[in-house]
C-alpha positions, 0 to 999 in steps of 0.5 A: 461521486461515482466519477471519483470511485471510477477514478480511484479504482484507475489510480490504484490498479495502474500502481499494480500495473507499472509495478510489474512493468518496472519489476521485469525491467529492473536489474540494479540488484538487492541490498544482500547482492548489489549485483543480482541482475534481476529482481528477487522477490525474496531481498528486493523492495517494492520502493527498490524500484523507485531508488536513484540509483541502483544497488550496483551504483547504476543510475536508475533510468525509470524512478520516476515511473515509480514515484509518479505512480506511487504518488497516484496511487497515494491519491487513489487510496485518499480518494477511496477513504473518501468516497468510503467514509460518504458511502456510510452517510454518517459524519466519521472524520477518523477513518477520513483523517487516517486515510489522508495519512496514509495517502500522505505516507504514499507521497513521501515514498515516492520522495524520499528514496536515496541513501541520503533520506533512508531515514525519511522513507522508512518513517513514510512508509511506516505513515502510509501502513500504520494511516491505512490500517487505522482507516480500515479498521476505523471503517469495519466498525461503520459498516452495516454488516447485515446490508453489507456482508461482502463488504464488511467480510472483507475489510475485516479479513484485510484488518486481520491480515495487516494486524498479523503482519503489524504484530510480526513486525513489531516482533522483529523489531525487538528482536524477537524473530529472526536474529539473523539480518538476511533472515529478516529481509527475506521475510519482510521483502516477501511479506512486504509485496503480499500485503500489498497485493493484498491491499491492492485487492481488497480496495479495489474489490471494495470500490466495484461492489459500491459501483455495484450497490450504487447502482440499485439505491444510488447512495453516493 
């Protein structure tokens, strides 16, 4: 069991890693400028970097580098909600099951990105977000705050944030916020990498202090 929270912290940060990579080397462009040669922060996606071919209708040579790590990553976070789920020694299938989920949401990501399976990306990522956010919050219950404060602190202030941000996203679908189309993406692009690093962070955060408490009481 140590062995697989070694493993997913592994698989988790090399994602943040090739991101960065791929992010410096990118230069397809953005659905508000096609032919923008770099990648903007504030109209560019994530799975941007994962498309078939660029904005600008260039092949992207390093997609697979994307879904590659994508699709390690989606592992990284199945194995993470195992280990968690073991870790509270109780028999808690919920957060298991949603966190299968969202590893399976990962996956397709990393599938389905061309212009022919639009449809089929935005339903993965929405799998990967919403499994993740029903695991975290499934997991924040089971937790024993008293022996485990730090770990408890920071599930709830990630469940906080990804309620804030599933909120805003619901508003913006209905039309509530920001009317304008390029507004929308602006916000949702920024807001898109924020909660992701921040998902990044905490799980990995998470994973070093049950390596930690392991090793005192060696409970996995």
């Amino acid at each position: 069991m140590k062995n697989l929270v070694d493993i997913s912290i592994f698989l988790i940060l090399q994602f943040a890693f090739f991101s960065i990579i791929l992010i410096s080397l990118y230069q397809g462009g953005s659905i508000l400028h096609p032919y923008a040669s770099e990648f903007l922060f504030t109209e560019n996606y994530l799975s941007d970097l994962g498309r078939y071919s660029y904005y600008n209708g260039d092949i992207n040579p390093f997609s697979i580098f994307f879904t590659l790590s994508l699709t390690l990553a989606g592992v990284g976070i199945g194995t993470f909600f195992y280990v968690f789920s073991r870790f509270c020694q109780k028999k808690i299938f919920l957060p298991l099951i949603f966190g299968i989920i969202s590893a399976i949401g990962m996956i397709g990501i990393s599938i389905f990105w061309s212009d022919i399976t639009h449809k089929h990306h935005f339903f993965f990522g929405r799998l990967a977000y919403l499994g993740f956010f029903g695991a975290s919050i499934s997991l924040n219950y089971q937790v024993n705050k008293k022996k485990f404060p730090s770990i408890y602190k920071a599930l709830l202030f990630l469940n906080i944030s990804l309620t804030i941000f599933l909120i805003i996203l619901i508003l913006i679908d209905y039309k509530i916020l920001f009317n304008r189309y390029t507004s929308k993406i602006h916000f949702t692009a920024m807001m898109q990498k924020l909660v992701t690093a921040l998902q990044i962070f905490t799980v990995t955060y998470i994973l070093l202090v049950l390596n930690k408490i392991n090793k005192k009481i060696n409970i996995l």
